[in-house]
Backbone as a printed PyTorch tensor [residue, N CA C, xyz], in Angstrom:
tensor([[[-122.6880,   55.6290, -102.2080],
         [-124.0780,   56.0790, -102.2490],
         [-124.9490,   55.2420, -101.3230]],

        [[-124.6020,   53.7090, -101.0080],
         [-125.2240,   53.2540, -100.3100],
         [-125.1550,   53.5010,  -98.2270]],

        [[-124.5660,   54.3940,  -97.9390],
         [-124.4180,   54.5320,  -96.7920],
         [-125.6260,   55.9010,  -96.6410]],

        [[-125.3890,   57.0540,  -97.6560],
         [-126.1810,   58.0720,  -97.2800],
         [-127.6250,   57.6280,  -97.3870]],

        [[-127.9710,   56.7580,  -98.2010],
         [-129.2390,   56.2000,  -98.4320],
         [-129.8630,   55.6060,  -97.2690]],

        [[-129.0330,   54.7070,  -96.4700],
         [-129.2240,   54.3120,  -95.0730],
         [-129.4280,   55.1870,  -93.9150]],

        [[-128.7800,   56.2540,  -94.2160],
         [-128.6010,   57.3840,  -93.1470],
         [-130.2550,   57.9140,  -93.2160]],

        [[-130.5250,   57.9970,  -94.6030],
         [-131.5750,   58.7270,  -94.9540],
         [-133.0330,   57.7990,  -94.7640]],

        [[-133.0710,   56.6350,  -95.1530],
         [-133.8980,   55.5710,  -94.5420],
         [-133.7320,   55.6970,  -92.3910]],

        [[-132.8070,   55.3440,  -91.8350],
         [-133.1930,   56.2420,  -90.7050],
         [-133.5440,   56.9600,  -90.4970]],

        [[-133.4320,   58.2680,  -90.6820],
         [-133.8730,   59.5480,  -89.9860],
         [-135.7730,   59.1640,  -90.1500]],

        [[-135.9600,   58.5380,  -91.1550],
         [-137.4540,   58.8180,  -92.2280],
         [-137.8710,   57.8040,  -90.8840]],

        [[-137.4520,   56.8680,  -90.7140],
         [-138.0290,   55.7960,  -89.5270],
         [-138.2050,   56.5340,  -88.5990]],

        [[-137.1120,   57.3240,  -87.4060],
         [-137.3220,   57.9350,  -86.2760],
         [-138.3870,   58.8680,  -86.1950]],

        [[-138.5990,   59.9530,  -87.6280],
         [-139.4830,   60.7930,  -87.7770],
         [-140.8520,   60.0180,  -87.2840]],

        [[-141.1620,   58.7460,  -88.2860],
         [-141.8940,   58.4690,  -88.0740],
         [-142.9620,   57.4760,  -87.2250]],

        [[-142.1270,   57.4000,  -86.1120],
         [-142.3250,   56.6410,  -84.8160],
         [-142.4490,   58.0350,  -84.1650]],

        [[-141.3370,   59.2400,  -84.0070],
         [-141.6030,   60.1400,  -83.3910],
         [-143.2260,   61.0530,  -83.4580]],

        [[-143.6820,   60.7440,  -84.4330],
         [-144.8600,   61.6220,  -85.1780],
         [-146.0900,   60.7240,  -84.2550]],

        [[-145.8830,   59.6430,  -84.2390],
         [-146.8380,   58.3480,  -83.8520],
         [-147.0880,   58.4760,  -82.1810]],

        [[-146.1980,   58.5940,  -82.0620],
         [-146.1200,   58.6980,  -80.1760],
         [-146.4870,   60.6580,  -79.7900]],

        [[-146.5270,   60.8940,  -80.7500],
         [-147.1350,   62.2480,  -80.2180],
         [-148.4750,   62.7370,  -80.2410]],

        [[-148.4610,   63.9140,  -79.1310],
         [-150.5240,   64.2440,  -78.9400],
         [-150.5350,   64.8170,  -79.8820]],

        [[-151.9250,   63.8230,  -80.5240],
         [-152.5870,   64.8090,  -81.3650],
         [-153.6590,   65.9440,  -80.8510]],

        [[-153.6660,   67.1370,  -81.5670],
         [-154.6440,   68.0000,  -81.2820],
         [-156.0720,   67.5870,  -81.7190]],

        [[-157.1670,   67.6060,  -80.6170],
         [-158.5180,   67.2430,  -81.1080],
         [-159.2870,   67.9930,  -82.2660]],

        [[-159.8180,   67.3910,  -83.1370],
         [-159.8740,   67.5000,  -84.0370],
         [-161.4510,   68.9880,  -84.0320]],

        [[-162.4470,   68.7520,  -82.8610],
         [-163.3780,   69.6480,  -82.1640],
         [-162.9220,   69.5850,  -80.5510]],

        [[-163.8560,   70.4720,  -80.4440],
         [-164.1720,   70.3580,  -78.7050],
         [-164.7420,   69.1040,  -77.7970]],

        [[-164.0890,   68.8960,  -76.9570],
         [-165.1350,   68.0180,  -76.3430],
         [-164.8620,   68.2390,  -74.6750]],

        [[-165.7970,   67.8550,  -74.4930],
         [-166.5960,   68.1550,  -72.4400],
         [-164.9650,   66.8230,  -72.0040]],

        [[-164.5040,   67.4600,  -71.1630],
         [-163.2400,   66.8240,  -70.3430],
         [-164.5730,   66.3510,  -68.7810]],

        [[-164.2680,   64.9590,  -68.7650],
         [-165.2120,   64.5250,  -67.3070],
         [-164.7190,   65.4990,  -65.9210]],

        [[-165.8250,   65.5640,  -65.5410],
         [-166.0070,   66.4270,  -63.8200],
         [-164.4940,   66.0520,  -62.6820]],

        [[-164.6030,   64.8680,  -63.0900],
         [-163.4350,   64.2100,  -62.1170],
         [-161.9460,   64.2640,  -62.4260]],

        [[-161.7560,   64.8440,  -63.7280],
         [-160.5480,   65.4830,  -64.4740],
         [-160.4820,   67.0260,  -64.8770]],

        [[-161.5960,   67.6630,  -64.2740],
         [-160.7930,   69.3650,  -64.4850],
         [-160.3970,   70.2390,  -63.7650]],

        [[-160.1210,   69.1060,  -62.1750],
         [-158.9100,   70.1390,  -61.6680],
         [-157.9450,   69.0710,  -60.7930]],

        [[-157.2330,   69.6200,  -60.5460],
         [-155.7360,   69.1860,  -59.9910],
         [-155.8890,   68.4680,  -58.5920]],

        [[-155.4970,   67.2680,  -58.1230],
         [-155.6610,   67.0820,  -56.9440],
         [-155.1240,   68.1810,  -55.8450]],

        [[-155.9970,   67.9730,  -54.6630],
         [-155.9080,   68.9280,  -53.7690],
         [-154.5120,   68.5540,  -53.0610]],

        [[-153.9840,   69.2840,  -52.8340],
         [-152.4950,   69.3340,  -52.0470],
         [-152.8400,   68.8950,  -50.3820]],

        [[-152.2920,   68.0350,  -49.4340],
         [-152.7430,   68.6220,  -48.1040],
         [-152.3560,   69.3870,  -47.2820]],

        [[-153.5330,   69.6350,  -46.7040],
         [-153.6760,   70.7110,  -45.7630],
         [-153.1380,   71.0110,  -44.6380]],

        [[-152.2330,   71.4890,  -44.5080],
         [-151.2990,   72.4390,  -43.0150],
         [-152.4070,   72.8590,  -41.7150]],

        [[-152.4150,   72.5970,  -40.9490],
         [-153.1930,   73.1950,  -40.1660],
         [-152.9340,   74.5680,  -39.0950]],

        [[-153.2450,   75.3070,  -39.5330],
         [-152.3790,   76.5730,  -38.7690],
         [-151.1130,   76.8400,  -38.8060]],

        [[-150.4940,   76.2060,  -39.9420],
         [-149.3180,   76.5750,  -39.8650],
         [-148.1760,   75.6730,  -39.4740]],

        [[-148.8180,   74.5910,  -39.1590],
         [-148.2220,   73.3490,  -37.7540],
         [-147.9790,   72.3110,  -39.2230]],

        [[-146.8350,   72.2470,  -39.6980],
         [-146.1720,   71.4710,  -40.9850],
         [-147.3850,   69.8030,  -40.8840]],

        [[-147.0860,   69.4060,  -42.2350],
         [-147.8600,   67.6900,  -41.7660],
         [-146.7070,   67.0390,  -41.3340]],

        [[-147.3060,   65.6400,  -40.7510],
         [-147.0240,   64.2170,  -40.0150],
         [-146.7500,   65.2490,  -38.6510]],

        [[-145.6140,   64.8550,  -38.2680],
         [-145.1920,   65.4070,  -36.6980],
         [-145.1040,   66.5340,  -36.6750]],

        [[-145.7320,   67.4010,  -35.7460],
         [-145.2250,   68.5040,  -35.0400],
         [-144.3130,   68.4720,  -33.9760]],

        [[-143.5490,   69.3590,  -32.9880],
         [-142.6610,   69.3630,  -32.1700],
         [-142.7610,   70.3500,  -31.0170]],

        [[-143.1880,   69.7570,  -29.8700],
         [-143.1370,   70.8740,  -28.7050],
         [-141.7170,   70.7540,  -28.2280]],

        [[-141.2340,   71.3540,  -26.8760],
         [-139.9910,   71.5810,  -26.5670],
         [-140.0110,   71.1110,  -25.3330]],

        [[-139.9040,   70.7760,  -24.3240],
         [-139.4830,   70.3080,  -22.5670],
         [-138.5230,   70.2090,  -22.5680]],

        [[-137.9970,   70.6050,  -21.1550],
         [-136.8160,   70.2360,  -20.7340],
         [-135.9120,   68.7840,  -20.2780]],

        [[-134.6150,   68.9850,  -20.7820],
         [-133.8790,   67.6860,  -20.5170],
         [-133.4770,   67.9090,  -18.8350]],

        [[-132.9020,   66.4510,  -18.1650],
         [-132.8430,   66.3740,  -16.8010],
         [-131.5150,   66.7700,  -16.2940]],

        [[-130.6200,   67.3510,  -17.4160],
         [-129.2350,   67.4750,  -17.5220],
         [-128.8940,   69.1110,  -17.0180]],

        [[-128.0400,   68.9430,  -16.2820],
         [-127.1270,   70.6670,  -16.4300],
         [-126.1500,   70.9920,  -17.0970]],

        [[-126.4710,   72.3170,  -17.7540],
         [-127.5390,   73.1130,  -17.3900],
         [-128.4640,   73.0700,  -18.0580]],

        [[-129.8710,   72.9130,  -17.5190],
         [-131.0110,   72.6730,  -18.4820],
         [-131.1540,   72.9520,  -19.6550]],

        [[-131.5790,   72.2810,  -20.5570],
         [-132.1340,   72.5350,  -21.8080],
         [-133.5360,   72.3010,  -21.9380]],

        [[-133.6590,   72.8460,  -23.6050],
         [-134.8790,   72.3170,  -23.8840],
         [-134.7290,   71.5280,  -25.3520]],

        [[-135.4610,   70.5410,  -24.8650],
         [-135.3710,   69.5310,  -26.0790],
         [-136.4040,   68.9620,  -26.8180]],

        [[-136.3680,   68.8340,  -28.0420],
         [-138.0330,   68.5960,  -29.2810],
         [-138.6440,   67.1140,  -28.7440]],

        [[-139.5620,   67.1840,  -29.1010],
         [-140.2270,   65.9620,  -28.7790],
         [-141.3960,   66.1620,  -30.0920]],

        [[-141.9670,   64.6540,  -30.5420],
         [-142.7710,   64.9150,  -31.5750],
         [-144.3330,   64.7890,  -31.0910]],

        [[-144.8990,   65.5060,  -31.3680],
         [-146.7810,   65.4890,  -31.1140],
         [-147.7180,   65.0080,  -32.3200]],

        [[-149.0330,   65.0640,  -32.4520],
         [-149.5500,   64.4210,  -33.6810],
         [-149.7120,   66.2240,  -34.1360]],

        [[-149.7820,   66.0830,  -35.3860],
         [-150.0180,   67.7050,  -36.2460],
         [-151.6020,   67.9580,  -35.7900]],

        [[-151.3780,   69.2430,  -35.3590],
         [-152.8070,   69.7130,  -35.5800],
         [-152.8140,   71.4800,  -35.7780]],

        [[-153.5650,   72.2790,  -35.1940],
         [-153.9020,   73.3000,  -35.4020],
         [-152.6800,   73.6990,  -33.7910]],

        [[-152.5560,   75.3800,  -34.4300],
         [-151.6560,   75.7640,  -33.6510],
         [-151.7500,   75.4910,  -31.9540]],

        [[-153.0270,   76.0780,  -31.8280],
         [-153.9770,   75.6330,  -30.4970],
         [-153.6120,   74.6110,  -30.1050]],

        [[-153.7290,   73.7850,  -30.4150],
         [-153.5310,   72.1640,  -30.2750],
         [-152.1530,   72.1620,  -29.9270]],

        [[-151.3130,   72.4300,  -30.6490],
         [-149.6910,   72.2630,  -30.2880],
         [-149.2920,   72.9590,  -28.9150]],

        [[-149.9090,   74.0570,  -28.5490],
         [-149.2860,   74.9690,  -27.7440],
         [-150.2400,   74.3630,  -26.3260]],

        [[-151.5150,   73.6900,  -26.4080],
         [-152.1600,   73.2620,  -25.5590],
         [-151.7160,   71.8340,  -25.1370]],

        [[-150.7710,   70.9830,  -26.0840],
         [-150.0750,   69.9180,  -25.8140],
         [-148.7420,   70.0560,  -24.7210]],

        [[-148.0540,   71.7310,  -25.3380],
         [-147.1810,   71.8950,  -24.5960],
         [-147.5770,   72.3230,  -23.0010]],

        [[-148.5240,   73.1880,  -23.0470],
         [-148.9740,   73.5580,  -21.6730],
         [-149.4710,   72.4110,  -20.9230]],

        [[-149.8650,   71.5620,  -21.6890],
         [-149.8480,   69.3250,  -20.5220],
         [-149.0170,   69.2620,  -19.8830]],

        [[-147.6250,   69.2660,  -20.9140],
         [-146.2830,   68.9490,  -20.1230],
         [-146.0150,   67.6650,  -20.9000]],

        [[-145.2500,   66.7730,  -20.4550],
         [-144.8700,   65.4800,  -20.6710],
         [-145.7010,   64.2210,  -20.4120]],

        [[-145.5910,   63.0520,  -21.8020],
         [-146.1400,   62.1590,  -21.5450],
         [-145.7610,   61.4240,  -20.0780]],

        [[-146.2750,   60.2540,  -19.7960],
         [-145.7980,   59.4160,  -19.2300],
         [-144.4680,   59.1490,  -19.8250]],

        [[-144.3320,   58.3900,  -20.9790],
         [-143.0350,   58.2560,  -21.3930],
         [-142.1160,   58.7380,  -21.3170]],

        [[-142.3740,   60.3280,  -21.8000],
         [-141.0990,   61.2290,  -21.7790],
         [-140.8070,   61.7300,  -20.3490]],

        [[-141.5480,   61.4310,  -18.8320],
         [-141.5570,   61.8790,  -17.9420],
         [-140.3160,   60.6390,  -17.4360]],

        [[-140.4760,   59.1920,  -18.2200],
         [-139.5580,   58.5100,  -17.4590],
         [-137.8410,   58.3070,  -17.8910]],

        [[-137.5140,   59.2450,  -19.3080],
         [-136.6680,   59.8950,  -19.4710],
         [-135.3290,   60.4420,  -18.9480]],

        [[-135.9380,   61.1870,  -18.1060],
         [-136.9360,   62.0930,  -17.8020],
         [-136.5590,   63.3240,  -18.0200]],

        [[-137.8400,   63.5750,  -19.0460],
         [-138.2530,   65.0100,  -19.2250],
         [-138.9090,   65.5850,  -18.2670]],

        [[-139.0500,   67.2900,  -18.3180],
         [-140.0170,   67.6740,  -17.4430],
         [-140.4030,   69.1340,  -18.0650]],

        [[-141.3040,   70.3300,  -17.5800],
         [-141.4450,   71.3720,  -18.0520],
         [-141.0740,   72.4500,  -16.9210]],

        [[-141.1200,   73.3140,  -17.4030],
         [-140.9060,   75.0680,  -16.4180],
         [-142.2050,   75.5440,  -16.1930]],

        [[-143.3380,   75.0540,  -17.2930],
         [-144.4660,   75.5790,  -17.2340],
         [-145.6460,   75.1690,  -16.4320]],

        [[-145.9230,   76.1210,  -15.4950],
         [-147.2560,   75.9270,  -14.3810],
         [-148.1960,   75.2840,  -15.0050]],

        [[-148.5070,   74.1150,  -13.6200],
         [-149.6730,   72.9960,  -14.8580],
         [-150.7460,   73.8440,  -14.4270]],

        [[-151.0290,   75.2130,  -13.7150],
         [-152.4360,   75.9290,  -14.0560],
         [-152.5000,   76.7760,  -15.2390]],

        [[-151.0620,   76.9370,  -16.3490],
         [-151.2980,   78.0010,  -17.4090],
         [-152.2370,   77.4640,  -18.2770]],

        [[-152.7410,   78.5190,  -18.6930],
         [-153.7920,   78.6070,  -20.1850],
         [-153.2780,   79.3330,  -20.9900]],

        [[-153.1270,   78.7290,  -22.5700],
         [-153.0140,   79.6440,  -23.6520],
         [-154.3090,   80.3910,  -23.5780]],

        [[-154.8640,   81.0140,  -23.3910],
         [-155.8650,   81.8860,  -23.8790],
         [-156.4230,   82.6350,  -25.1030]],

        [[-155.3320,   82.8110,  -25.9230],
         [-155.6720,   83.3600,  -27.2920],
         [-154.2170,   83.0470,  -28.3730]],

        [[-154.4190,   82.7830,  -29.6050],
         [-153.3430,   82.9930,  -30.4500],
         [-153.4290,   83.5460,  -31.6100]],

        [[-153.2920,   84.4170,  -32.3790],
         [-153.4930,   85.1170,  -33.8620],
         [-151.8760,   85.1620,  -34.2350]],

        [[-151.9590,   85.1720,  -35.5110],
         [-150.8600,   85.5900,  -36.3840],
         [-150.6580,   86.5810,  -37.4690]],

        [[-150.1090,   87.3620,  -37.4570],
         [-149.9880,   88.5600,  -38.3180],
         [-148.5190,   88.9990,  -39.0950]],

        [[-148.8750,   88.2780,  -40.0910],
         [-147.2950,   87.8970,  -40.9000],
         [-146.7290,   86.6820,  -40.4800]],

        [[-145.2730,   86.5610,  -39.5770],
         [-144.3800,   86.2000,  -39.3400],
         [-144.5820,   86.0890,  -37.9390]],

        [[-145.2280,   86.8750,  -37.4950],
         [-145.5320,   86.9100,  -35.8900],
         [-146.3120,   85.8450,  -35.2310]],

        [[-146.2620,   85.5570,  -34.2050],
         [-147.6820,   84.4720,  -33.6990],
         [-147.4360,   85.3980,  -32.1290]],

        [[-148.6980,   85.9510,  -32.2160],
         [-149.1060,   86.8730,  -30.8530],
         [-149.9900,   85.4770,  -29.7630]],

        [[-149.2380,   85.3700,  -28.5470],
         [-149.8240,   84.4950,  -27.9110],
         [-150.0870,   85.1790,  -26.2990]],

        [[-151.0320,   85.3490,  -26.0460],
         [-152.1610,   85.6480,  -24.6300],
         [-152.2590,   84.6750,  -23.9640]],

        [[-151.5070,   84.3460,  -22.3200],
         [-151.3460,   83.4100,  -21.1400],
         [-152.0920,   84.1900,  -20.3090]],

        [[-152.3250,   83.1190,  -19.4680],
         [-153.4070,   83.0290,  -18.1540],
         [-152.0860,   83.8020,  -17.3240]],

        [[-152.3590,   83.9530,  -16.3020],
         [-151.4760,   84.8550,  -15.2760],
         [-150.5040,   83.7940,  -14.3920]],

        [[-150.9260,   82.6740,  -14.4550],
         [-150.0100,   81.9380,  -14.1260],
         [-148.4440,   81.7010,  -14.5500]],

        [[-148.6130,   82.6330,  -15.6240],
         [-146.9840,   82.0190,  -15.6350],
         [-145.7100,   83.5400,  -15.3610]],

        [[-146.8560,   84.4840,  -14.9180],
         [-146.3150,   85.3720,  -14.4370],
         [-145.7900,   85.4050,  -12.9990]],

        [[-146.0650,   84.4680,  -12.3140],
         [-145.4900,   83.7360,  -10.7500],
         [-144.1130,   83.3670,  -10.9710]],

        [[-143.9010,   82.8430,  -11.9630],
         [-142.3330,   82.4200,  -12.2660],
         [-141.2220,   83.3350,  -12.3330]],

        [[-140.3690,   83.1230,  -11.9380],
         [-138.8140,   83.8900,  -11.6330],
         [-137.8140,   83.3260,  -12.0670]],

        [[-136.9800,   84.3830,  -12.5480],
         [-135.7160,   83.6810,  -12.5530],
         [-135.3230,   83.1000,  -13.1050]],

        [[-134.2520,   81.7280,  -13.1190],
         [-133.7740,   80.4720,  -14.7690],
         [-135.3160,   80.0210,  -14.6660]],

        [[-136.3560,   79.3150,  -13.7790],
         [-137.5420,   78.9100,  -14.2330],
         [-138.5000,   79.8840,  -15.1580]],

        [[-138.5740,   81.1330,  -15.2390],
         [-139.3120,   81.4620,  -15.7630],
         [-138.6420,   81.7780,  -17.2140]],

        [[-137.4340,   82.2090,  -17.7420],
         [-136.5480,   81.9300,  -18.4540],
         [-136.6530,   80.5470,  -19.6310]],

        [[-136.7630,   79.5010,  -18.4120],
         [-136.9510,   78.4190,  -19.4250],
         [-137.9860,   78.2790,  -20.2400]],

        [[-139.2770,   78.5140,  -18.9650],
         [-140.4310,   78.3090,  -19.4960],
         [-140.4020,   79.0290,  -20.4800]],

        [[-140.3880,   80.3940,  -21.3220],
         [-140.4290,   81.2220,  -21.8880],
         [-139.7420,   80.7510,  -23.2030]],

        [[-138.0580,   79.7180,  -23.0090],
         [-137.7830,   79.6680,  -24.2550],
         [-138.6800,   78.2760,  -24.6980]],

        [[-139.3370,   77.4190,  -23.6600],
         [-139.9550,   76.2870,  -24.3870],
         [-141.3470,   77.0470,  -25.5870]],

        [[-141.7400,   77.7810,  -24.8640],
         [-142.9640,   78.4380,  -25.9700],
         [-142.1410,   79.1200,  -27.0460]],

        [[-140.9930,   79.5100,  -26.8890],
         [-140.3830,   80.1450,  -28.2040],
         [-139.7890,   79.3180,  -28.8350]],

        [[-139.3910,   78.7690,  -28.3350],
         [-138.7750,   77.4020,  -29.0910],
         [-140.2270,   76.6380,  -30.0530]],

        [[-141.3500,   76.1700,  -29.4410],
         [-142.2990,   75.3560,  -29.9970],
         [-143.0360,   76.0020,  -30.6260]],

        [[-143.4400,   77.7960,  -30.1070],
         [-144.1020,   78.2250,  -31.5270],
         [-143.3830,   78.5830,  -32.8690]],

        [[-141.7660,   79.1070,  -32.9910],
         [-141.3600,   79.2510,  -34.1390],
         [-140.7930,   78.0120,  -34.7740]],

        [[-141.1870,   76.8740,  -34.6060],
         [-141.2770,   75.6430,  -34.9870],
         [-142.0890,   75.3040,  -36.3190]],

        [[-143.3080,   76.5330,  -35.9920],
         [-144.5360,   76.1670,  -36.4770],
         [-144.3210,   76.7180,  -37.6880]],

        [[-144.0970,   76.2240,  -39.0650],
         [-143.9900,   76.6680,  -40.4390],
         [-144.5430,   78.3990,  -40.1830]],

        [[-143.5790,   79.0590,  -40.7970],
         [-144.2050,   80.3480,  -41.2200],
         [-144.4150,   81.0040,  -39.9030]],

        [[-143.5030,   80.6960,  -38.7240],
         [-143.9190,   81.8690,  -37.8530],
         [-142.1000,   81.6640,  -37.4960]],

        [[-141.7080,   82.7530,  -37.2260],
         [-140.6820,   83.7230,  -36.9120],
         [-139.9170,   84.0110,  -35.9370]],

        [[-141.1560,   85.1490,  -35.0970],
         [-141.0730,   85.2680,  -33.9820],
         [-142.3880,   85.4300,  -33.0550]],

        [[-142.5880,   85.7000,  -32.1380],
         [-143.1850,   85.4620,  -30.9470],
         [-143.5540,   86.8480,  -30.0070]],

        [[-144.9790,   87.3500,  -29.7250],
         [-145.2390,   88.2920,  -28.7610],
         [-146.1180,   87.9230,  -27.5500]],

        [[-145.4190,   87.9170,  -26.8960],
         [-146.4070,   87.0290,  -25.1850],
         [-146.6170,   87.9820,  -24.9020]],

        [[-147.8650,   87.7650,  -24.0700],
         [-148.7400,   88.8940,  -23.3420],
         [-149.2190,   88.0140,  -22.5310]],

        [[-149.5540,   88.7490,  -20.8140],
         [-150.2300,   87.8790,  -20.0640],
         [-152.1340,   88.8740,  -19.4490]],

        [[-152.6690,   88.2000,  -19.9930],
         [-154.1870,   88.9310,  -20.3320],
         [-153.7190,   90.0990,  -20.9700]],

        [[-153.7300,   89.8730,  -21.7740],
         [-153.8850,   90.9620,  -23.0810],
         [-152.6920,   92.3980,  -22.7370]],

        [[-151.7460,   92.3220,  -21.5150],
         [-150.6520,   93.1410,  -21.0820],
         [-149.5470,   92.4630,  -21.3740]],

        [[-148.6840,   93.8340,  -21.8950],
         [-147.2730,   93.6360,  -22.2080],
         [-146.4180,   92.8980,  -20.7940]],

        [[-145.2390,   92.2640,  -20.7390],
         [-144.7980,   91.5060,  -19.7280],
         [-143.5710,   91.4370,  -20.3790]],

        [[-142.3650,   91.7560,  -19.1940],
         [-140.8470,   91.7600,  -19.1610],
         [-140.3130,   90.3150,  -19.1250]],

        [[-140.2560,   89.6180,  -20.2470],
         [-139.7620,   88.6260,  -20.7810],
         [-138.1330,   88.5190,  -20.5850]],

        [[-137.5380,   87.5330,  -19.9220],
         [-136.5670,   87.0670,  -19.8120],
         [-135.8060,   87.1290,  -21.0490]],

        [[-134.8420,   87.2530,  -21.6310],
         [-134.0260,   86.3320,  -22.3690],
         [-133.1000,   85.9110,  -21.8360]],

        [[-131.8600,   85.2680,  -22.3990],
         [-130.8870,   84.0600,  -21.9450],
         [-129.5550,   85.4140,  -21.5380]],

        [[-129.4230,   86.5520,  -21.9260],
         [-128.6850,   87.1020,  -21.7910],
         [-128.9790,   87.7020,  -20.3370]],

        [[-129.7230,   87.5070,  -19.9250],
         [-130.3350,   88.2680,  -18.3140],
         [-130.8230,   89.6620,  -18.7760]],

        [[-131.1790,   90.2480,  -19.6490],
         [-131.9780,   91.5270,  -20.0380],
         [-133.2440,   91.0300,  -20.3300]],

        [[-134.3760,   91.8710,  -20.3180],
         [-135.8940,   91.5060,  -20.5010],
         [-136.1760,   92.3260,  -21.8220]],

        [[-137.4930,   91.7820,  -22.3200],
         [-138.1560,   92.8130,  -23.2820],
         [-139.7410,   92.2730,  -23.3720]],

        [[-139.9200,   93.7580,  -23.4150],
         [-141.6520,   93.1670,  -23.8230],
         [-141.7790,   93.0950,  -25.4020]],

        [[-141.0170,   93.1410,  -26.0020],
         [-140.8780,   93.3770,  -27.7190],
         [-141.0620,   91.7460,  -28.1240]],

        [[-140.7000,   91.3630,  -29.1740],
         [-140.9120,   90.1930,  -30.0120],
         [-139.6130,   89.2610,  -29.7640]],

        [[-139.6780,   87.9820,  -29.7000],
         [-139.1220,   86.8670,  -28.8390],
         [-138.7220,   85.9170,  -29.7060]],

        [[-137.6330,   85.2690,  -30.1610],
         [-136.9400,   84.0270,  -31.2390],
         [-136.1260,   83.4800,  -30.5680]],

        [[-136.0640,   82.5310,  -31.4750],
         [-135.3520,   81.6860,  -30.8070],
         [-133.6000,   82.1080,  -30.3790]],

        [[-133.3260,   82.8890,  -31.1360],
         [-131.9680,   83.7950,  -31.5920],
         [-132.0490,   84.4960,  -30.0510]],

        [[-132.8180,   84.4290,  -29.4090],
         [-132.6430,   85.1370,  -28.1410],
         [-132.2330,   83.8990,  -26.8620]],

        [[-132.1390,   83.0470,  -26.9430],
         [-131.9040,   81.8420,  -26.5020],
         [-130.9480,   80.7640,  -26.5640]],

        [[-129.3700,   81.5530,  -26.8040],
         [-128.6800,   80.9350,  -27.9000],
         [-128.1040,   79.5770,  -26.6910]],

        [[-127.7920,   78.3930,  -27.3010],
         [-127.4700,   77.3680,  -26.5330],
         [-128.2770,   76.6510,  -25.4800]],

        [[-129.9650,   76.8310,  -25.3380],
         [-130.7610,   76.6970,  -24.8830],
         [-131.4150,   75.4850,  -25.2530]],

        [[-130.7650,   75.0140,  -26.3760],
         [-131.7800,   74.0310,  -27.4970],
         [-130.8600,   72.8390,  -27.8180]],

        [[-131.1550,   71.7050,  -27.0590],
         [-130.1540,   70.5880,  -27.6640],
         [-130.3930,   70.1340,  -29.1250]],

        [[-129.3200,   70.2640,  -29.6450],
         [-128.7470,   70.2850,  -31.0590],
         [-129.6040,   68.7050,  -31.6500]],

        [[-130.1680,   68.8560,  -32.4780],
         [-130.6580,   67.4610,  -33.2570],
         [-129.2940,   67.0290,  -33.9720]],

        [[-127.9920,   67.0370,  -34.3100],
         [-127.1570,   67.2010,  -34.7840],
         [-126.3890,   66.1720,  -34.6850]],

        [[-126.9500,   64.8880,  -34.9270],
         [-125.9080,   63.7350,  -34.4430],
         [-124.5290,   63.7040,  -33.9500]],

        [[-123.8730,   63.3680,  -33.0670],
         [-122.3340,   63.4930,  -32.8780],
         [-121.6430,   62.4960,  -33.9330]],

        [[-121.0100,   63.0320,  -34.3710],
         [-119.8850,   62.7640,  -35.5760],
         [-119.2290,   61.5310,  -35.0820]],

        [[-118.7180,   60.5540,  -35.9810],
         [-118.6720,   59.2190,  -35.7050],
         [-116.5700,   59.5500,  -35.5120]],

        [[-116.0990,   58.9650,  -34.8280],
         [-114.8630,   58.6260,  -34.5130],
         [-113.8590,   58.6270,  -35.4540]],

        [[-112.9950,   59.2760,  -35.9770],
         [-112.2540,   58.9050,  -37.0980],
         [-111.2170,   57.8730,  -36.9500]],

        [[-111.0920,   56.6750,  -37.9100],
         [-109.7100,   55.5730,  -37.3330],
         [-108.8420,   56.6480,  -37.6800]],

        [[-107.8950,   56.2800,  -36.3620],
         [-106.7610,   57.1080,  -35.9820],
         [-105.5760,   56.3990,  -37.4390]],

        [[-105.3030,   57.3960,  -37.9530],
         [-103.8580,   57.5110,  -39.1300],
         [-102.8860,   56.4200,  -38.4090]],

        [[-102.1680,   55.5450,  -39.0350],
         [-101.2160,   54.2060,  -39.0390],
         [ -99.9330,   54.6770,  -39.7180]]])
């Protein structure tokens, strides 16, 4: 008899530590302070452009060219695509990186509608031919579907449709991903470390 009695003196203890450590319900109403009735604010994305680093694209100095990420400070989409149309720091120029893109282009306009990011260029980058204009084309596709929540890509040069390169040598004036560019993009993908060779 003396063991169940013990058993039963526990449970009565846990209950009642458990009862102690729990919320009680207020007994009326009362006013919760200004500075506790709502949730801290989450931060803010700017256009879409993820926080800390964003990532434009330039080309590496290697054949056959690529294009490779580089990190920018986050800002609004504008901002990213107007970083890319700079080109390369000093730094990344001694790399050396470089771009496809005419240092007279202008983004001129950008909206998004869904998944899409519709982007409007100055006429300058309609001078380009060929693997240069090609590249240039996948660095903006590459750096705008970068941008959280966009997809794919519709270039227009002043507000006209334009026969867009892809990597396969066919054009389209239709909508532009990166999936159209396959092997264009050096791999962030560390190379795999050496295995010791079997004894």
């Amino acid at each position: 008899m003396i063991r169940p009695r013990h058993h039963l003196v526990a449970i009565a203890v846990i209950v009642t530590i458990g009862t102690g450590c729990g919320i009680r319900p207020d007994a009326a109403p009362r006013d919760i302070p200004i500075e506790d009735r709502s949730l801290p604010a989450s931060p803010k994305s700017a256009a879409g452009v993820s926080g800390g680093d964003a990532r434009i694209y330039l080309l590496t100095p290697t054949e056959p060219r690529q294009v490779r990420s580089v990190t920018r400070s986050s800002g609004t989409r504008d901002d990213l695509l107007a970083a890319l149309v700079a080109g390369p720091t000093e730094e990344e120029l001694s790399l050396p990186l470089s771009s496809a893109l005419p240092a007279e282009l202008e983004v001129l306009s950008t909206r998004s509608v869904g998944s899409v990011l519709y982007v409007d260029l100055s006429p300058a980058i309609a001078e380009l031919s060929g693997s240069g204009l090609t590249l240039a084309v996948a660095q903006i596709v590459f750096t705008a579907t970068d941008i959280v929540g966009v997809d794919a890509v519709q270039l227009t040069v002043n507000g006209q449709r334009f026969p867009w390169p892809r990597s396969d040598g066919a054009t389209t004036t239709g909508l532009l991903r990166s999936y159209d560019f396959p092997g264009f993009a050096v791999s962030a993908q560390p190379d795999y470390p050496v295995l010791p060779a079997r004894v």
